[in-house]
C-alpha positions as CSV (number, residue, x, y, z in Angstrom):
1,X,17.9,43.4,-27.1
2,X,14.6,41.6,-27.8
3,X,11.5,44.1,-26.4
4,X,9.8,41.4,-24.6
5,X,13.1,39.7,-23.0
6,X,13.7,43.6,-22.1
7,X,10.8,43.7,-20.2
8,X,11.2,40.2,-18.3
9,X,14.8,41.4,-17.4
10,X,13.0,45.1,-15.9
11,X,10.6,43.2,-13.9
12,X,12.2,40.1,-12.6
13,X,15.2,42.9,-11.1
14,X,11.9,45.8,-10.0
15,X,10.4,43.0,-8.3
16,X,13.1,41.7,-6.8
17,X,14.9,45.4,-5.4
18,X,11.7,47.2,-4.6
19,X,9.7,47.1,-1.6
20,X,6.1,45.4,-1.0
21,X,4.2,43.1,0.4
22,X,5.8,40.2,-0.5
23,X,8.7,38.3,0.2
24,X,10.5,34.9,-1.0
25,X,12.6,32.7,0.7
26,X,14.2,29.0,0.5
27,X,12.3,26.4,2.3
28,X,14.1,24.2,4.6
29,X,13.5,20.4,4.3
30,X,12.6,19.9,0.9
31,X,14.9,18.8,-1.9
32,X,16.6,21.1,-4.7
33,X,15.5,18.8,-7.5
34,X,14.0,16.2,-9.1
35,X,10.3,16.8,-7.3
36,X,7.4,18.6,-8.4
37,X,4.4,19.9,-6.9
38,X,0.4,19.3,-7.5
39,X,-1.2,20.9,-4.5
40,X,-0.5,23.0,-1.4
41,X,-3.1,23.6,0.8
42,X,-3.1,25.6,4.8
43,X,-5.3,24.8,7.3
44,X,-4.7,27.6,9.5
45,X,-1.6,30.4,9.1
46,X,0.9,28.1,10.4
47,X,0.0,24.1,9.6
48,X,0.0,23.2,6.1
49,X,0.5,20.1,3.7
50,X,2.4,20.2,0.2
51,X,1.6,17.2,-1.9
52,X,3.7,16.1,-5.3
53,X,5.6,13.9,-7.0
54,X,9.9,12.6,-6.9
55,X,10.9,11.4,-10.4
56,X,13.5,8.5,-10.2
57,X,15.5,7.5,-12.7
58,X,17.2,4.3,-13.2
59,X,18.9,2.0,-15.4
60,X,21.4,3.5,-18.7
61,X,20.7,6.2,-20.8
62,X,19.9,3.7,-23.4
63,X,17.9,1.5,-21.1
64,X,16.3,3.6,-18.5
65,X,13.5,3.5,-16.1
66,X,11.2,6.5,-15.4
67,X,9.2,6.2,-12.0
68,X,7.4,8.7,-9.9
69,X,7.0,8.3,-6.4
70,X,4.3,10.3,-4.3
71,X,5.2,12.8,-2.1
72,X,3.8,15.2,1.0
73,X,5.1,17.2,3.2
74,X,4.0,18.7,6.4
75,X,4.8,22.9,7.5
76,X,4.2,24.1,10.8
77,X,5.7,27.2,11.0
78,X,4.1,28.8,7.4
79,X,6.1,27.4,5.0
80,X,9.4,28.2,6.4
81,X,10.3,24.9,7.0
82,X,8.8,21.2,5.6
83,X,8.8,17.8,7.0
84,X,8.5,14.6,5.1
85,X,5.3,12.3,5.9
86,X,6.2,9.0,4.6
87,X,3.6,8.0,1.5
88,X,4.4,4.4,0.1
89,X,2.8,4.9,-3.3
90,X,4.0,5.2,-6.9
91,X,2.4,8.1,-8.4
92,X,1.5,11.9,-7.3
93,X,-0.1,13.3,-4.5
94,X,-2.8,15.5,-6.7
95,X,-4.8,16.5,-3.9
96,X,-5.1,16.9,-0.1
97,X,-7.8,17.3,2.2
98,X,-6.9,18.4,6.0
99,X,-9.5,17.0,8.6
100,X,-7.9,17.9,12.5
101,X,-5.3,14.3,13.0
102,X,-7.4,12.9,9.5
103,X,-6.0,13.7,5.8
104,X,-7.4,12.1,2.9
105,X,-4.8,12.0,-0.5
106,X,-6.1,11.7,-3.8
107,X,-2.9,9.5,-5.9
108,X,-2.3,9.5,-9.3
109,X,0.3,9.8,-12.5
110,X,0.3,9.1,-15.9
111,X,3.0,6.8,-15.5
112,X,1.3,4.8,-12.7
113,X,-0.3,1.6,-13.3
114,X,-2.8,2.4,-10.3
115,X,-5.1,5.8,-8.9
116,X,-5.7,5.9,-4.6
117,X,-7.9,7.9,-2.3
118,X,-6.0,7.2,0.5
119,X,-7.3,8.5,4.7
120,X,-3.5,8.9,6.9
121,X,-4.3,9.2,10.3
122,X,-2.4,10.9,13.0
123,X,-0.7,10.5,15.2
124,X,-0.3,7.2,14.6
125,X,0.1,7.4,10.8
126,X,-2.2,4.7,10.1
127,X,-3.1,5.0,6.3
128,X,-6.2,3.2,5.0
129,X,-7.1,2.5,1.3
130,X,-10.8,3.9,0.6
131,X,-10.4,3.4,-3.0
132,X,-7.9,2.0,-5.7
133,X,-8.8,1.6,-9.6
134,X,-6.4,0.9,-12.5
135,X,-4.8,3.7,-14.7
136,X,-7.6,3.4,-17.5
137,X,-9.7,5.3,-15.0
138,X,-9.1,8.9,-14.1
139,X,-9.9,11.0,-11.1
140,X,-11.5,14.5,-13.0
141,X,-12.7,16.0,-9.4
142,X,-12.6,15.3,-5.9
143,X,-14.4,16.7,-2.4
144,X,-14.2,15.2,0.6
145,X,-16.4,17.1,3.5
146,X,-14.9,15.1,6.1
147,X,-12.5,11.7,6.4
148,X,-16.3,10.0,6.2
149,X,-17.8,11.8,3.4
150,X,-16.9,12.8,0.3
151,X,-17.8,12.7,-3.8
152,X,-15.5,12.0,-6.6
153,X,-16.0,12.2,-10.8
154,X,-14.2,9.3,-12.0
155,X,-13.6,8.8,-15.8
156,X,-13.3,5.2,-17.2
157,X,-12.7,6.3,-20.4
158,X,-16.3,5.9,-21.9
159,X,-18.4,7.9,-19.2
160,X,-17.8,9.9,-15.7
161,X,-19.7,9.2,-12.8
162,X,-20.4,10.7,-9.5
163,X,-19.2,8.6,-6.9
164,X,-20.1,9.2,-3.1
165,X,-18.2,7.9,-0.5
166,X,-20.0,7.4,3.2
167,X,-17.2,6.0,5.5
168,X,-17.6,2.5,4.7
169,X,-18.6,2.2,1.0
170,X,-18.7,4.0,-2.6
171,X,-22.1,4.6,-4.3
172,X,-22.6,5.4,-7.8
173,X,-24.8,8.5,-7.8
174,X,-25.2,9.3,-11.4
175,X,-23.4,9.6,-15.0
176,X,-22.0,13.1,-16.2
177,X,-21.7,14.8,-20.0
178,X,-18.4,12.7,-21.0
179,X,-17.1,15.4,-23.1
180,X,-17.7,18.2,-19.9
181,X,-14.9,18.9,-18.0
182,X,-13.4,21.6,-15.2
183,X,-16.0,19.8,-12.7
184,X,-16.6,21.4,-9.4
185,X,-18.4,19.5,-6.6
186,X,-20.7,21.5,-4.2
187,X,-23.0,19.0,-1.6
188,X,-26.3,19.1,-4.0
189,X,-25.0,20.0,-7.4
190,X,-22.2,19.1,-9.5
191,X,-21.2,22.5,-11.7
192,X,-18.9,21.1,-15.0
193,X,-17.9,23.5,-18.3
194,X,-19.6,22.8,-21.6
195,X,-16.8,22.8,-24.5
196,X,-17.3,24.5,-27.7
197,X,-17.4,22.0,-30.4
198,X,-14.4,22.8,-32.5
199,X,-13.1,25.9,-31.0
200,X,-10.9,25.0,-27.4
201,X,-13.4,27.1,-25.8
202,X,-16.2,26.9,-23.5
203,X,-19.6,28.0,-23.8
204,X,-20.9,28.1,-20.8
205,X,-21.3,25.5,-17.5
206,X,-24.0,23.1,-16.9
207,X,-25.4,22.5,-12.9
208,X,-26.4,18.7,-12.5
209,X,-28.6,18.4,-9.2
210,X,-27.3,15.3,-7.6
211,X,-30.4,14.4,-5.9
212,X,-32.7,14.6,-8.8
213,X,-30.3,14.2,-11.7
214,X,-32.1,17.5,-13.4
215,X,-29.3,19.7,-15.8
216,X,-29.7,23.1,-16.6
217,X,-27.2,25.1,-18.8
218,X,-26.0,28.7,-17.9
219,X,-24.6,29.6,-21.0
220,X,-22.3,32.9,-21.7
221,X,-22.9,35.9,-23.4
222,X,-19.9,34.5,-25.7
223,X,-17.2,31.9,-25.7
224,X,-14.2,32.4,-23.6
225,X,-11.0,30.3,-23.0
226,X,-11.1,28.8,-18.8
227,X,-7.7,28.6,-17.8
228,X,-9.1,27.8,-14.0
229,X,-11.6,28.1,-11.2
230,X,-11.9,28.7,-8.1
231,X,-14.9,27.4,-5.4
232,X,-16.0,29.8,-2.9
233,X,-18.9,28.8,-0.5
234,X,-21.6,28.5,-3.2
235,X,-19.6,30.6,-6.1
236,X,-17.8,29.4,-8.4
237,X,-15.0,32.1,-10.1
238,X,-13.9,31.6,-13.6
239,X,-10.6,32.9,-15.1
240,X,-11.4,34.0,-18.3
241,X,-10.2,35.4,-21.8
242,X,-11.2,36.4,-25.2
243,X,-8.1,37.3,-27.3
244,X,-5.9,39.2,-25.4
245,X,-8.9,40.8,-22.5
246,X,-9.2,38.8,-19.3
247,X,-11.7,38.8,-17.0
248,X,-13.0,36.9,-14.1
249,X,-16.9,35.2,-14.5
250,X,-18.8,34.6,-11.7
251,X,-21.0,31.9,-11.4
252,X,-24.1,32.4,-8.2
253,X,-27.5,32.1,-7.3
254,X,-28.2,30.5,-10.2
255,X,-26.6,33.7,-12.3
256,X,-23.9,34.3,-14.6
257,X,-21.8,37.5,-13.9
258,X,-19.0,39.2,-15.3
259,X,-16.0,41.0,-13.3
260,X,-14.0,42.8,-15.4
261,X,-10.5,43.9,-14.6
262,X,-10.4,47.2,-15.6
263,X,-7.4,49.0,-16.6
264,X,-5.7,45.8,-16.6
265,X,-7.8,44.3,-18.8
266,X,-4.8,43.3,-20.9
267,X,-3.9,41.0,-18.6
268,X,-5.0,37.2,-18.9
269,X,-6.0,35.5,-16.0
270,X,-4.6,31.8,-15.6
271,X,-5.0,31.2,-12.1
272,X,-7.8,32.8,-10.0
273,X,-8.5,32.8,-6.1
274,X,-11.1,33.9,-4.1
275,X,-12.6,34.2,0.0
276,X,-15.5,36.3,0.7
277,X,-15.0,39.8,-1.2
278,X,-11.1,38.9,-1.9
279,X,-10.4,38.0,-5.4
280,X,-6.4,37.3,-6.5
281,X,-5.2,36.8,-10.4
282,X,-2.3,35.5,-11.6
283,X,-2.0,36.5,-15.1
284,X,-0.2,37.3,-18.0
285,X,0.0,40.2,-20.5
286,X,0.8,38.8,-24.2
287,X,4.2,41.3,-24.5
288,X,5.2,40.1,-21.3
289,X,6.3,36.0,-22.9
290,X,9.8,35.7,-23.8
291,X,11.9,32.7,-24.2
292,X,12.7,32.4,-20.6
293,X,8.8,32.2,-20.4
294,X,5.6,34.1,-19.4
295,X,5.9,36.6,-16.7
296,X,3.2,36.7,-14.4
297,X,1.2,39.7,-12.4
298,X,-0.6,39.3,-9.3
299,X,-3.9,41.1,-9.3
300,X,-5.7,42.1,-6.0
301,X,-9.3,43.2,-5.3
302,X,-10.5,43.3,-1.8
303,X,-14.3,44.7,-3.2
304,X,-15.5,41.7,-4.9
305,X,-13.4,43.0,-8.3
306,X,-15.2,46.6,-7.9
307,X,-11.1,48.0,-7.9
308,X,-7.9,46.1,-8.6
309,X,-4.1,46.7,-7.8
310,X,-1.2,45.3,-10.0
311,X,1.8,43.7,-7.8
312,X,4.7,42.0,-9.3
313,X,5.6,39.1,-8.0
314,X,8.9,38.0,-6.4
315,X,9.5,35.4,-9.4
316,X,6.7,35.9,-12.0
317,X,7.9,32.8,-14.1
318,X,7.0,30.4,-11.5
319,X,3.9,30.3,-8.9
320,X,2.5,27.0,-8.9
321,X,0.9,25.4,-6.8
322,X,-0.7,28.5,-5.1
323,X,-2.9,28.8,-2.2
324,X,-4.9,31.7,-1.2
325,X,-5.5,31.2,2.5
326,X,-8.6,33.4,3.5
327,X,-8.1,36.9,3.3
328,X,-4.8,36.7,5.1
329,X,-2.2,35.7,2.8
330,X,-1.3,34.3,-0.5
331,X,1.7,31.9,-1.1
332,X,2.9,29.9,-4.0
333,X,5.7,27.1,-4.6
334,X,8.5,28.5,-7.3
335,X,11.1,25.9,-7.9
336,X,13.5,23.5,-5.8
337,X,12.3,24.5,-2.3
338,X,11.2,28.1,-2.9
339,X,8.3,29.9,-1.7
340,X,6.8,33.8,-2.6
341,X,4.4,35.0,-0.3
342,X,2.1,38.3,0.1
343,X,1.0,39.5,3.7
């Protein structure tokens, strides 16, 4: 038997005989195909909203029609249990914002002709257009503070632009790097990645000041690959790796910092997560891909990375979308309607 399938086949039965702190379980309410999830997001430790995308197919296999419809659903009771909020749009729910009765949904797919920002009020499930723009423009980041206010990076294909939204209108607040990407929006500053020509890997970040348009780069000591970030308050965590080391960069005050993992340094982040001094990683250790796919590790630190433990996760070939919700727990969408979750 092949060493790395080996392995996958010890840790998908370990994680799923011994005992933890997590659990999985099916969802009820949601489908057992066909849909795929872009974001999943919990307002308190019951009430959250899971936004995606149902493929339909139509037509003969020699003739066929591929459309994606958006989707979101709505969980009171943690997860356990999903109801369907009507969304008439073709495309994918990419991201949601939760505002008490007020959500806003950012809408968009490769295979639609048309991108939304779209404000769904409860109860009465009035939804209001705040913004539409054909397919040759793409959304690259999106904050919304409140259903009145909120900034968006939208790329035309020849430059990206800050956008600010005020309840009633869309200003254009300034033009970013084009070639930048990974763009995090705080209230003052935009914070994007600066790409290493020629490599796939990233340099270092550059902080635009929104009110005065000034740039400075933070570069880093040396080029790593970002597989994600995460935005914290005023810091911004990067999920890092150089070869087969991972480690998390931290990005405050003004400062570059590095958190290193240390004896699981072998592992690679891909998906970081952080509130206050709690830091999660899901990553990956190069022995650990097989043909089934990459199994995944769940790293904790409740120190601000001073100390990690290793977990393994209920299914560690699936645990996307993710949401870390403060300090409490941590729970992630597998496949068809199932959910792993750490308490």
């Amino acid at each position: 038997m092949n060493k790395a399938f080996f392995m996958l086949f010890v840790i998908l039965v370990s994680s799923c005989t011994s005992e933890s702190n997590w659990s999985d379980f099916k969802a009820k309410g949601l489908p057992n195909d066909s849909e795929t999830y872009n974001d999943l997001v919990f307002v308190n430790d019951s009430l959250g909203y899971l936004g995606g995308a149902r493929l339909n197919i139509s037509g003969t296999i020699e003739d066929h029609n591929l459309q994606h419809h958006a989707v979101l659903y709505e969980t009171t009771d943690a997860g356990n249990s999903w109801q369907k909020i009507p969304v008439s749009y073709y495309g994918g729910v990419e991201r949601v914002f939760s505002f008490k009765d007020t959500l806003v949904l950012l809408i968009q797919h490769v295979t639609a002709d048309t991108i939304y920002i779209l404000k769904y009020s409860k109860p009465g499930k009035e939804v209001e257009q705040i913004l539409s723009y054909p397919n040759s423009h793409f959304v690259r980041g999106i904050h919304f503070e409140s259903p009145t206010s909120g900034k968006v990076i939208l790329d035309d294909r020849k430059e990206q632009s800050l956008l600010s939204y005020n309840g009633s209108k869309w200003d254009t607040l300034l033009a970013l790097p084009k070639n930048h990407y990974r763009h995090t929006i705080y209230e003052d500053r935009v914070v994007s990645l600066i790409p290493e020509r020629g490599t796939g890997l990233t340099k270092g970040i550059l902080v635009t000041d929104i009110l005065t348009q000034e740039k400075k780069e933070v570069l880093f000591a040396t080029p790593y690959a970002i597989a994600s970030q995460a935005k914290a308050r005023e810091e911004l965590y990067l999920a890092a790796s150089s070869g087969e080391k991972g480690k998390i960069i931290k990005y405050s005050g003004g400062k570059i910092s590095e958190i290193e993992l240390g004896e699981y340094a072998e592992y690679r982040p891909d998906e970081v997560f952080a509130f206050g001094n709690t830091i999660a990683v899901v990553g990956n250790r190069q022995k650990d891909v097989a043909f089934l796919g990459v199994a995944h590790s769940f790293l904790l630190s409740k120190d601000g990375g001073k100390t990690w433990v290793l977990e393994e996760l209920p299914n560690p070939l699936s645990f996307s979308p993710a949401f870390l919700y403060r300090d409490q727990f941590f729970i992630s969408s597998e496949f068809t309607g199932h959910f792993q979750i750490r308490k």
